[in-house]
VEXDOPA-700180 format. One line per field, with one value per residue (C-alpha): residue number from 1; residue in three letters; x, y, z. Coordinates in Angstrom, 3 decimals, padded with zeros to 6 digits. Layout:
BEGIN
k = NUM ... $
r = ALA ... $
px = X ... $
py = Y ... $
pz = Z ... $
END
This chain:
BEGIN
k = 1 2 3 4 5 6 7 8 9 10 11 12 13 14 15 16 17 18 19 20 21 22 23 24 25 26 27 28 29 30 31 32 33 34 35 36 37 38 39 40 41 42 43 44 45 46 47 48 49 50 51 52 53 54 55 56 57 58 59 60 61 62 63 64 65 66 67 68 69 70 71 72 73 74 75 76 77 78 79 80 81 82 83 84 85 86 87 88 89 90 91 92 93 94 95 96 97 98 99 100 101 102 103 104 105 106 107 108 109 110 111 112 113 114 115 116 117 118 119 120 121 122 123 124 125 126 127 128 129 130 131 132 133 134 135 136 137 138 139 140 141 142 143 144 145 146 147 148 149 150 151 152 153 154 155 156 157 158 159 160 161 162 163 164 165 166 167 168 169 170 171 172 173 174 175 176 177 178 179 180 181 182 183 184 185 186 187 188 189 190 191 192 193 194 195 196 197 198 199 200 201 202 203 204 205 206 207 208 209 210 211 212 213 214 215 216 217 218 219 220 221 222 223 224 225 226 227 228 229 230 231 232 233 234 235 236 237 238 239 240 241 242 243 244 245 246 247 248 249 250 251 252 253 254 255 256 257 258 259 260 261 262 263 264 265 266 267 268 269 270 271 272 273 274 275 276 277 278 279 280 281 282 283 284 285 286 287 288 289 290 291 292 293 294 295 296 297 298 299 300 301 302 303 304 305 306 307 308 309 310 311 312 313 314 315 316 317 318 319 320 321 322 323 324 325 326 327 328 329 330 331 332 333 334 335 336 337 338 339 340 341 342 343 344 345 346 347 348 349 350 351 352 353 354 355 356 357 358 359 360 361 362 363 364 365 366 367 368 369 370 371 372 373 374 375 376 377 378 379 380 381 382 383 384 385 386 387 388 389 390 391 392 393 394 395 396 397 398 399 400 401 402 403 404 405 406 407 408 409 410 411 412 413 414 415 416 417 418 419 420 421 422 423 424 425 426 427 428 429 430 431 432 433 434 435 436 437 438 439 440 441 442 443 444 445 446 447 448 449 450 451 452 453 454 455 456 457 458 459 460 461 462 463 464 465 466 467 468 469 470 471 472 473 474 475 476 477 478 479 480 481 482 483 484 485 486 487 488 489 490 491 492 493 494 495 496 497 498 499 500 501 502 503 504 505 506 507 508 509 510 511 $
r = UNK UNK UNK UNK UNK UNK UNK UNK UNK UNK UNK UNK UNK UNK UNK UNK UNK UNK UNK UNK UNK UNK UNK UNK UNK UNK UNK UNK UNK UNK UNK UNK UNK UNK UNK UNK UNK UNK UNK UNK UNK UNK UNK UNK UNK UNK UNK UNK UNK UNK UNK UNK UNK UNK UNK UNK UNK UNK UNK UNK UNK UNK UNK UNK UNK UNK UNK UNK UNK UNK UNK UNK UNK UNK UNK UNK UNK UNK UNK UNK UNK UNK UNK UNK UNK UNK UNK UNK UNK UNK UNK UNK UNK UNK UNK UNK UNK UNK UNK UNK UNK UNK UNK UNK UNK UNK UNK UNK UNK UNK UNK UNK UNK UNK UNK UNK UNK UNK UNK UNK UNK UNK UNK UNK UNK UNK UNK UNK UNK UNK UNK UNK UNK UNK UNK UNK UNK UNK UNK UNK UNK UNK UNK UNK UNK UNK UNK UNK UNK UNK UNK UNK UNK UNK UNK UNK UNK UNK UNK UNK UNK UNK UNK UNK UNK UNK UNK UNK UNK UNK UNK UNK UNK UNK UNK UNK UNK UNK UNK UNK UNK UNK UNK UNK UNK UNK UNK UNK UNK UNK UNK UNK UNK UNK UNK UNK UNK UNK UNK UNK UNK UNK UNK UNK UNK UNK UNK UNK UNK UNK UNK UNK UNK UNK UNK UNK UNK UNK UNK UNK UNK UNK UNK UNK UNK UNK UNK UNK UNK UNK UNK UNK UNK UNK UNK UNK UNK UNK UNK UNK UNK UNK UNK UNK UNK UNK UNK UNK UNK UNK UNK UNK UNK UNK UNK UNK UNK UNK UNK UNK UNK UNK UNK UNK UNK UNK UNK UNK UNK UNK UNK UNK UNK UNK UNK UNK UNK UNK UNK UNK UNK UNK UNK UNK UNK UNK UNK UNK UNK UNK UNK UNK UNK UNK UNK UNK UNK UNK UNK UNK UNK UNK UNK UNK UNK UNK UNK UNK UNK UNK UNK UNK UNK UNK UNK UNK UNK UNK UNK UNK UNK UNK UNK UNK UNK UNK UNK UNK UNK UNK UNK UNK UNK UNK UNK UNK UNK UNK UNK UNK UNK UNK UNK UNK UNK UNK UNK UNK UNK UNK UNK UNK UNK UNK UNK UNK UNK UNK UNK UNK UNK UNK UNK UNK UNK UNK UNK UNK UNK UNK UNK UNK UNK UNK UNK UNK UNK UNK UNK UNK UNK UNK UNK UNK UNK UNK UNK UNK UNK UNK UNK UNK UNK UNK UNK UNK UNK UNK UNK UNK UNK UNK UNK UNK UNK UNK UNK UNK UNK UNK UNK UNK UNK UNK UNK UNK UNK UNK UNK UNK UNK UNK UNK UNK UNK UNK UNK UNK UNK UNK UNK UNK UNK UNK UNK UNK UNK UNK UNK UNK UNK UNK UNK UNK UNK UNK UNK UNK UNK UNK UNK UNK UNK UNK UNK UNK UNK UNK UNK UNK UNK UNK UNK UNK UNK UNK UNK UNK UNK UNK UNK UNK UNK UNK UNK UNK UNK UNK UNK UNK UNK UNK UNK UNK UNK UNK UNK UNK UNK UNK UNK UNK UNK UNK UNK UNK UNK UNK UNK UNK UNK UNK UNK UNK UNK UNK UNK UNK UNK UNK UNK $
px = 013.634 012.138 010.965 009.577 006.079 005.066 001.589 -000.837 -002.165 -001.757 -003.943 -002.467 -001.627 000.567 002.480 004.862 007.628 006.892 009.628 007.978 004.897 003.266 000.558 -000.040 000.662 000.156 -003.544 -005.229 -008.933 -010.168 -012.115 -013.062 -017.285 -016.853 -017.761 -019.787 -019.533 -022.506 -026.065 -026.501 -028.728 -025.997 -023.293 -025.774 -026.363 -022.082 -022.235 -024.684 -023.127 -019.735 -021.990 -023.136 -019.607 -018.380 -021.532 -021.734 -018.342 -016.329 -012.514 -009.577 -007.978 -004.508 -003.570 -005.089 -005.289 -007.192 -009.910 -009.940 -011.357 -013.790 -015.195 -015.206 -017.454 -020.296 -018.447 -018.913 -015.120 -013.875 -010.640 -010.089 -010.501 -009.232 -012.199 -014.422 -018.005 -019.302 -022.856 -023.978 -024.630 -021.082 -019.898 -022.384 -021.411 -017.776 -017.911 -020.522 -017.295 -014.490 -013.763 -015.213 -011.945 -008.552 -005.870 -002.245 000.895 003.856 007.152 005.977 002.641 002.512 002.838 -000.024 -002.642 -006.584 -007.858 -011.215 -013.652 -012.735 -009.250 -006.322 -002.745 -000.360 002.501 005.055 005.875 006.091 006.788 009.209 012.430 014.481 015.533 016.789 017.764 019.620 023.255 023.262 020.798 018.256 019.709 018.355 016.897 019.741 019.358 021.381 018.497 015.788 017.399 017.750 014.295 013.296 015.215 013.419 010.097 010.527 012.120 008.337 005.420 002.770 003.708 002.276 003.367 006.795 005.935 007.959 009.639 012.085 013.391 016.899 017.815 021.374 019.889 019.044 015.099 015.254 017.269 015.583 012.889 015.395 017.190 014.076 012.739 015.854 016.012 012.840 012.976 016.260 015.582 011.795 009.105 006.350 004.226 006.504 005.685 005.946 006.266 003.900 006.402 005.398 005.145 008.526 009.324 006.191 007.120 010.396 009.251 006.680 009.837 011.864 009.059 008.311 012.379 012.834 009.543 009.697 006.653 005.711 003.591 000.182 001.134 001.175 -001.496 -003.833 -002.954 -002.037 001.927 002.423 000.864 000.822 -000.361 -002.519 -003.012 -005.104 -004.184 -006.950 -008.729 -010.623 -007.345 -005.478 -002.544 -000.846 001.881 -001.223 -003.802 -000.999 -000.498 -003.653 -004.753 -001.350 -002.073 -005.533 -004.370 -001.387 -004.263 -002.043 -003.296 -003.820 -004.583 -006.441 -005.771 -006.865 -004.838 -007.130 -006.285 -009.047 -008.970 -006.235 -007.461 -010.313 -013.274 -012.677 -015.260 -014.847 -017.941 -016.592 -013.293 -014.624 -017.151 -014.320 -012.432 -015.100 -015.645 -012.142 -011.555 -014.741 -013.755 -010.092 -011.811 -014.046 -011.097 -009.467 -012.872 -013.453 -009.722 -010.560 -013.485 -012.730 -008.934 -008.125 -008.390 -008.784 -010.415 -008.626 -008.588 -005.636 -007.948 -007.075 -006.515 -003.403 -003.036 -004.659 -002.006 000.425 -000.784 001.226 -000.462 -002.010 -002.222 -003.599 -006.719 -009.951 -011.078 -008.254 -010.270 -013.805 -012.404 -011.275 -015.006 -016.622 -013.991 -015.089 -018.855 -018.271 -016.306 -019.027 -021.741 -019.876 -018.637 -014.725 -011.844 -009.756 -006.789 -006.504 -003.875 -002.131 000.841 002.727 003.548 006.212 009.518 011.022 010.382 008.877 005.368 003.625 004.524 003.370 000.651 000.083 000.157 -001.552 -004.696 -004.549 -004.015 -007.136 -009.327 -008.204 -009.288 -012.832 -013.435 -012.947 -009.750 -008.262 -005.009 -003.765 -000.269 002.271 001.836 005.069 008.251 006.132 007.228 007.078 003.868 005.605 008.806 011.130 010.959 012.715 014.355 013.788 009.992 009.023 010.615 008.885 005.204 005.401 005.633 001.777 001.260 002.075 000.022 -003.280 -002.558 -002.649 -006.211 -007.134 -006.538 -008.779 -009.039 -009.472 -011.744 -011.629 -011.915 -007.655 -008.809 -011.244 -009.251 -010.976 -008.248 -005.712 -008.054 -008.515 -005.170 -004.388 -005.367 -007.124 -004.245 -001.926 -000.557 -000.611 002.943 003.921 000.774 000.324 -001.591 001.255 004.211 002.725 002.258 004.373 006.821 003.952 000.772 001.596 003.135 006.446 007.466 010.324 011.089 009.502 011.170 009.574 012.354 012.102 013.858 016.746 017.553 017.103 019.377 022.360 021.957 022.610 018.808 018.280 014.852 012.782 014.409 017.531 016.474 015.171 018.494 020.266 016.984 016.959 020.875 020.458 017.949 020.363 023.143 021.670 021.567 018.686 018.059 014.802 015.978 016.033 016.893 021.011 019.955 016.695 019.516 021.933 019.281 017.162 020.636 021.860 018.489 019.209 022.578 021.050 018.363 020.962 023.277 020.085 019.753 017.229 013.623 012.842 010.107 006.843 005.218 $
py = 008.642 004.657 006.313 010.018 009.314 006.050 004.623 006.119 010.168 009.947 012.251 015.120 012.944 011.748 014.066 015.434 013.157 012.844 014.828 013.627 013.176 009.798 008.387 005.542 004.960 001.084 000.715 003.358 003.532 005.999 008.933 011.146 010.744 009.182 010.975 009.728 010.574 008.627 008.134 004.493 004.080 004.657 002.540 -000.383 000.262 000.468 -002.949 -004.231 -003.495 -005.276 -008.241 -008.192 -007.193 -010.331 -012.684 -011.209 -009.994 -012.092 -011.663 -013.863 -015.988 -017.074 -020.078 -023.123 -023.932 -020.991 -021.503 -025.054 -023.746 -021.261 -024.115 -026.622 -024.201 -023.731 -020.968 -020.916 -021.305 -020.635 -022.227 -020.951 -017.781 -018.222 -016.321 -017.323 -015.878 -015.702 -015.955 -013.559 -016.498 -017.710 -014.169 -013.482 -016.600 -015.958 -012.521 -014.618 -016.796 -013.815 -012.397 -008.989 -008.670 -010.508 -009.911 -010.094 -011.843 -009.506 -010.428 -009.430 -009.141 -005.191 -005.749 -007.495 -005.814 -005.627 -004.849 -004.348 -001.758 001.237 000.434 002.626 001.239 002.902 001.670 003.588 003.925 000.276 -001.145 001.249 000.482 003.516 005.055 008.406 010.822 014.601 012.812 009.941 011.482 009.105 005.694 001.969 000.434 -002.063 -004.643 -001.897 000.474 -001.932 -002.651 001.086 001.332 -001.347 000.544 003.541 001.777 000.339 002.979 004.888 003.362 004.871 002.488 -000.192 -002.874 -003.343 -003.487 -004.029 -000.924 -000.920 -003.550 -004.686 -004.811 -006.060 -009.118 -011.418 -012.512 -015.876 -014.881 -011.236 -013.090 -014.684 -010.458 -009.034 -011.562 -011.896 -007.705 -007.776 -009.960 -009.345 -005.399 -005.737 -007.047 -005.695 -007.490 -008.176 -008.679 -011.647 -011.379 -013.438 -014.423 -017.733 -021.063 -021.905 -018.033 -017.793 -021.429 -020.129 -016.761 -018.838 -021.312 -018.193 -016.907 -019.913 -020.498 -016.904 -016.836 -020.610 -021.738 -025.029 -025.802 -025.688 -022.646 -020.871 -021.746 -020.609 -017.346 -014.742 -013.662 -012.034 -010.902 -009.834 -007.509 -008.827 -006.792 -007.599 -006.468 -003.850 -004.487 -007.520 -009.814 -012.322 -013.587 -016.399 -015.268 -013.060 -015.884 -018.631 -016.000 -015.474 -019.149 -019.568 -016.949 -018.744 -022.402 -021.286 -018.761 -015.590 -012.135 -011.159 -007.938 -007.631 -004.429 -003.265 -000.487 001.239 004.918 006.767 007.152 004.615 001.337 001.999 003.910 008.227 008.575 008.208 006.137 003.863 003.298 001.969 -000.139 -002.079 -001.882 -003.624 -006.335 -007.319 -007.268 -009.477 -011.678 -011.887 -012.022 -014.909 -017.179 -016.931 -018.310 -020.920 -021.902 -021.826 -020.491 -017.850 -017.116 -013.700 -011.099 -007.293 -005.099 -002.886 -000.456 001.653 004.259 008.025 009.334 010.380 013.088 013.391 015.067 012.912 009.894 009.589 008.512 011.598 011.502 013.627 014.557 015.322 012.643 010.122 011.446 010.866 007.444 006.803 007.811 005.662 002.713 002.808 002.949 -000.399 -001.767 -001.263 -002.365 -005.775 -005.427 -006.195 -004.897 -002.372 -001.034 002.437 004.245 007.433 008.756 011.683 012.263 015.008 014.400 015.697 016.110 019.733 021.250 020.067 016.153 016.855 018.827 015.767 012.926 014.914 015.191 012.215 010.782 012.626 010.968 007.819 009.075 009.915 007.067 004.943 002.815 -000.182 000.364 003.250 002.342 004.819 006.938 008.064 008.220 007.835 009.841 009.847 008.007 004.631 005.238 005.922 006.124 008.904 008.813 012.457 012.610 009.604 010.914 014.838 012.398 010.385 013.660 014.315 010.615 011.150 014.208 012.651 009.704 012.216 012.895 009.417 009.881 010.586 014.218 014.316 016.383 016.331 019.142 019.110 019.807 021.912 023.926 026.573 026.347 027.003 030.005 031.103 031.578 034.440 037.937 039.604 040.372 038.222 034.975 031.192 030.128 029.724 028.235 024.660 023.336 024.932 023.980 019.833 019.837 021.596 019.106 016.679 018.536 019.127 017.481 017.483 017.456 015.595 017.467 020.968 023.919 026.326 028.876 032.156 033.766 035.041 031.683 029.315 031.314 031.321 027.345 027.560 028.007 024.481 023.337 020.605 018.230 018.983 018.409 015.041 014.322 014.652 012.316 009.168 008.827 008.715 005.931 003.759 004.528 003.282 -000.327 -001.461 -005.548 -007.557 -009.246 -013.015 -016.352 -016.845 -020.218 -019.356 -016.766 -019.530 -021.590 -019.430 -018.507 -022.170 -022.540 -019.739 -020.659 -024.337 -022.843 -020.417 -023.578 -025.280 -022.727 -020.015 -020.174 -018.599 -016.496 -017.895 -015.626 $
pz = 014.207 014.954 018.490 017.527 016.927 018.675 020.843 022.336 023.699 027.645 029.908 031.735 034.659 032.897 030.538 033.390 032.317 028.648 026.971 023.385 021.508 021.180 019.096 017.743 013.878 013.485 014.311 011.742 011.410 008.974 010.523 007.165 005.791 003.102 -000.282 -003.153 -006.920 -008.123 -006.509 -005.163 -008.643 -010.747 -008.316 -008.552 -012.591 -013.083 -010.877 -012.991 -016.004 -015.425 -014.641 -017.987 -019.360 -018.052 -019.082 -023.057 -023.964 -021.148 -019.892 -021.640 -019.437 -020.856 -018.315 -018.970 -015.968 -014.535 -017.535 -016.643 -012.664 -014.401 -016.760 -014.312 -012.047 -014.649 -016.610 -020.520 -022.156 -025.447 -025.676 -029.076 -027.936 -023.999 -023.403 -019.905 -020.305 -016.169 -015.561 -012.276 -009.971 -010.423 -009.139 -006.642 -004.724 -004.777 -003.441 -000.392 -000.114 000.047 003.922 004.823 007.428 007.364 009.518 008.321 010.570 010.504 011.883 015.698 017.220 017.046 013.248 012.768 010.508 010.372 006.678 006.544 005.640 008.220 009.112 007.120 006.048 003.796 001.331 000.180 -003.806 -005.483 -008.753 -009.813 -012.586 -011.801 -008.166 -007.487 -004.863 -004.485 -004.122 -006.414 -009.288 -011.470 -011.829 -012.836 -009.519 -007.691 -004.657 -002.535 -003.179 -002.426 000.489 001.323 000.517 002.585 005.729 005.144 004.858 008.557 010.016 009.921 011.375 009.220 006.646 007.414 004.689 002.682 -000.968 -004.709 -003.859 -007.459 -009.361 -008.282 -012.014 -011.145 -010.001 -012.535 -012.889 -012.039 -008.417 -008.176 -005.190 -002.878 -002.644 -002.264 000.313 001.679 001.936 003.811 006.116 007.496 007.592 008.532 010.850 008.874 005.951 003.587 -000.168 -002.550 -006.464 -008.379 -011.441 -011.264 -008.912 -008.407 -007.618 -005.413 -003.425 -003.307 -000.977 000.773 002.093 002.811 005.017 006.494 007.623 008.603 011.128 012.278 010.549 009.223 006.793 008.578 010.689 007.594 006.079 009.037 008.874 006.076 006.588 003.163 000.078 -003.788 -006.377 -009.142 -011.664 -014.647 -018.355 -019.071 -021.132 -020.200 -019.988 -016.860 -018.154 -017.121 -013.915 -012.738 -012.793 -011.646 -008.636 -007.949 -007.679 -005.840 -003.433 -002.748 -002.203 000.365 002.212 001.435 000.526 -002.965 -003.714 -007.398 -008.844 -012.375 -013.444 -016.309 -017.497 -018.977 -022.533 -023.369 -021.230 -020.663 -021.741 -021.073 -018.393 -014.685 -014.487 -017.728 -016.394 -013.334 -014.427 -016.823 -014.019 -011.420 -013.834 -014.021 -010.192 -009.897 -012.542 -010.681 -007.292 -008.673 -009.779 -006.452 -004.576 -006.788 -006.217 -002.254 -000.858 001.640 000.402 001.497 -001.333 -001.629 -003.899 -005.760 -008.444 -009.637 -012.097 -013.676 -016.827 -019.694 -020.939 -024.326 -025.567 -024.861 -024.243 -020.445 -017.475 -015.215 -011.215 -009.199 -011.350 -010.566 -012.570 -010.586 -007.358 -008.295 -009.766 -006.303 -004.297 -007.253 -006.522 -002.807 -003.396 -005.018 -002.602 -000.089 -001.909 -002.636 001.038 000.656 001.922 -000.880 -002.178 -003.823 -005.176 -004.941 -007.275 -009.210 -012.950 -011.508 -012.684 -009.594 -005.705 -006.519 -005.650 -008.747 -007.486 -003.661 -004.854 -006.686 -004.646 -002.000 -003.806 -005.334 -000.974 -000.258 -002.749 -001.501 002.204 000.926 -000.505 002.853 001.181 003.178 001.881 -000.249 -002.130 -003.339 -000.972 -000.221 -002.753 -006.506 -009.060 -013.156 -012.767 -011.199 -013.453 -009.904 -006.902 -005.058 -001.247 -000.555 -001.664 000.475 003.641 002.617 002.111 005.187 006.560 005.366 006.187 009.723 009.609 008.602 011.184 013.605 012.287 012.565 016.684 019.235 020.326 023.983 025.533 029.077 031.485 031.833 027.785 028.066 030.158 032.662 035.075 032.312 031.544 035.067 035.504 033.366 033.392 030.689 028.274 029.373 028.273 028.157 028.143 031.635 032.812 034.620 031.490 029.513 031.188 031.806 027.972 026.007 024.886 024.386 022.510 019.481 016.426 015.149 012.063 010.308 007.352 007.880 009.247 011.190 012.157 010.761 007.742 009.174 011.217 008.292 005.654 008.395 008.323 004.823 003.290 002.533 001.124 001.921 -000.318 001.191 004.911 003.679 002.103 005.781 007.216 004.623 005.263 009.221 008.758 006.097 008.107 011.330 009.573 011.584 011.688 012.368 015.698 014.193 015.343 013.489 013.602 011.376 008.941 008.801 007.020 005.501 003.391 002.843 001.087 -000.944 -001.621 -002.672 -005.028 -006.555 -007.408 -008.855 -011.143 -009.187 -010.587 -013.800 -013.905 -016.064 -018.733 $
END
């Protein structure tokens, strides 16, 4: 499974002894026009606007700390309130100060990632209380599943980064980081993901990182090896373990990623271009604090923006109004020039057509709108409430489809082909000639989960549906029990620290 779908299309030359298809998955760029909702009037008018929602009716800011940065930097501050009033000018030079590209350390070199406008990662499902899968049904998320999780994340090289896949709830909070870091980098060499519960929780992760890859202190710094989700409280509110992270994040030059999660109609206000403008002025507002903190810190744009059902009052993915939030949240990103984060998801309850259907076109918004990185992509069901194994193995397998998009085409005359069609008759066929018979095992792409023998064929294996074939696929991949090739030297102390932390009582996560 690691080796079906790896680097690079090779010319005829060079097929004859290829018995299987390669193509590069780790270096995406993203080859779709990108769509617009909104004229560049109206982009520059909803940018405008959430300049003006931050200088009149301002964000609250709950750490002291983080108001104490905004104040200090010209910002007007309320303390009474913990609200931080930002003139324009304040903004405007911290989004000068933020990078237009960073690249990202994984665990080896061929991990390392470029995120900038153009290039394409994906994440699997994050964030997620409950697992679930055919065999073992719905169930609260454990540090065996994260770790399962984590295998199944690596074992595809479309995703590209290793996110908060579920909560290991049978881990308490204030030793949950040293499982899920420990998870990671043991069954992992690509980004891996730190929670931002706090500063001893976040040093904690950083230490871990730095023992497990050989790093000291200013080796880390110089480069980005990890990052976090920041998510603001829409409306209009950073409280205090986002902020600390953020401003964490930005002193130890890791990657935050600021993400505003604002639903129509409940968050925020019930049209697309409403939504998106609250949800702009809270990412620039985040995206501020981190600059101030350290000019040039690596951050992302984000926006995680669709709507609930009126009805109901749950959160709906896969709308039309979650795609044109998506194109609007990438018009902004370009015009302020950062990379960005979008989001893709399912309110299906199960791996059935109504969640790929889904999470599909919820994907495909996310490609039109030119997104750096486009989480929960693979595995996200009950809008974030599980994840499930089957549906991420049955949406890398779309994943993997659209990378094969993102690759060159060739088009040379082997391609073109006038030998190929030289050499049969009129009514005759194409599958015994030389272009044929050099390519055949090599020209087209294979698929994972799908089944493409015919009626008769697949009900004398038994009839088994997608779900079913993925079942067989995810348990291969734990099974295997694949390990990041790492110094024991590097383990042996990477789990006497955690051992020594553990004794001292773990780290309790701040609120």
């Amino acid at each position: 499974m690691r080796d079906a779908h790896r680097t690079g299309r090779r010319r005829a030359s060079d097929q004859q002894t290829q018995t299987h298809r390669e193509t590069n998955y780790r270096k995406l760029r993203n080859p779709f026009p990108q769509m617009r909702v909104f004229s560049d009037d109206q982009i520059a008018a909803m940018h405008d606007t959430s300049l003006r929602v931050l200088e009149e009716l301002g964000v609250r800011v709950l750490l002291p700390e983080a108001r104490a940065v905004f104040r200090a930097a010209g910002a007007r501050v309320d303390e009474d309130s913990q609200m931080v009033f930002l003139d324009r000018e304040i903004v405007a030079t911290a989004l000068a100060a933020a990078p237009r590209s960073i690249t990202m350390r994984g665990a080896a070199p061929g991990r390392d990632l470029l995120l900038e406008l153009g290039s394409l990662t994906f994440q699997p499902g994050a964030g997620c209380p409950h697992a679930t899968d055919l065999e073992r049904g719905r169930r609260p998320g454990t540090e065996r599943d994260f770790r399962e999780l984590v295998q199944l994340t690596q074992a595809f090289d479309v995703l590209h980064m290793v996110p908060p896949l579920v909560e290991p709830q049978d881990v308490s909070v204030h030793l949950r980081h040293y499982a899920t870091m420990k998870a990671q980098i043991e069954l992992s060499d690509k980004v891996p993901f730190v929670f931002s519960r706090g500063t001893p929780q976040v040093r904690d992760s950083f230490e871990l990182l730095k023992i497990a890859r050989g790093l000291d202190d200013a080796a880390f710094a110089a480069d980005p090896h990890c990052y976090t989700i920041i998510n603001t409280n829409s409306p209009r509110q950073l409280d205090i373990p986002m902020a600390q992270g953020l401003m964490d994040f930005a002193r130890a030059g890791q990657v935050a990623i600021v993400t505003p999660f604002t639903l129509m109609g409940a968050m925020a206000p019930i049209t697309v271009a409403g939504a998106i403008t609250l949800s702009h002025a809270e990412a620039l507002a985040a995206i501020t604090l981190s600059q101030l903190v350290r000019p040039g810190a690596p951050v992302m744009y984000g926006t995680f923006t669709s709507n609930v059902d009126m009805k109901s009052g749950a959160p709906a993915l896969g709308t039309p109004e979650h795609f044109k939030a998506s194109l609007a949240a990438g018009q902004l990103a370009r015009l302020i020039g950062l990379p960005w984060r979008c989001a893709t998801g399912s309110a299906g309850n199960i791996n059935d057509a109504q969640a790929a259907h889904e999470t599909q076109f919820a994907l495909w918004g996310c490609l039109m709108a030119g997104a750096t990185t486009i989480i929960h992509a693979a595995g996200w069901l009950e809008g974030g409430l599980s994840i499930s194994y089957e549906k991420m193995i049955t949406d890398i397998e779309a994943l993997q489809m659209v990378a094969e998009l993102c690759a060159e085409t060739a088009c040379g005359s082997d391609e073109i082909g006038f030998d190929a069609i030289a050499e049969v008759a009129p009514g005759g066929h194409f599958f015994a000639t030389t272009q044929t018979m050099a390519r055949y095992q090599t020209e087209f792409y294979e698929p994972i989960v799908a089944d493409w023998s015919n009626f008769g064929t697949w009900t004398e294996r038994g009839a088994p549906d997608a779900s079913s074939r993925a079942t067989g696929i995810w348990k291969r991949i734990v099974a295997e029990d694949w390990r990041a090739p790492l110094d024991p030297g590097r383990i042996e102390a990477m789990d006497d620290y955690i051992t020594r932390r553990t004794a001292d009582g773990g780290a309790p996560p701040e609120s």
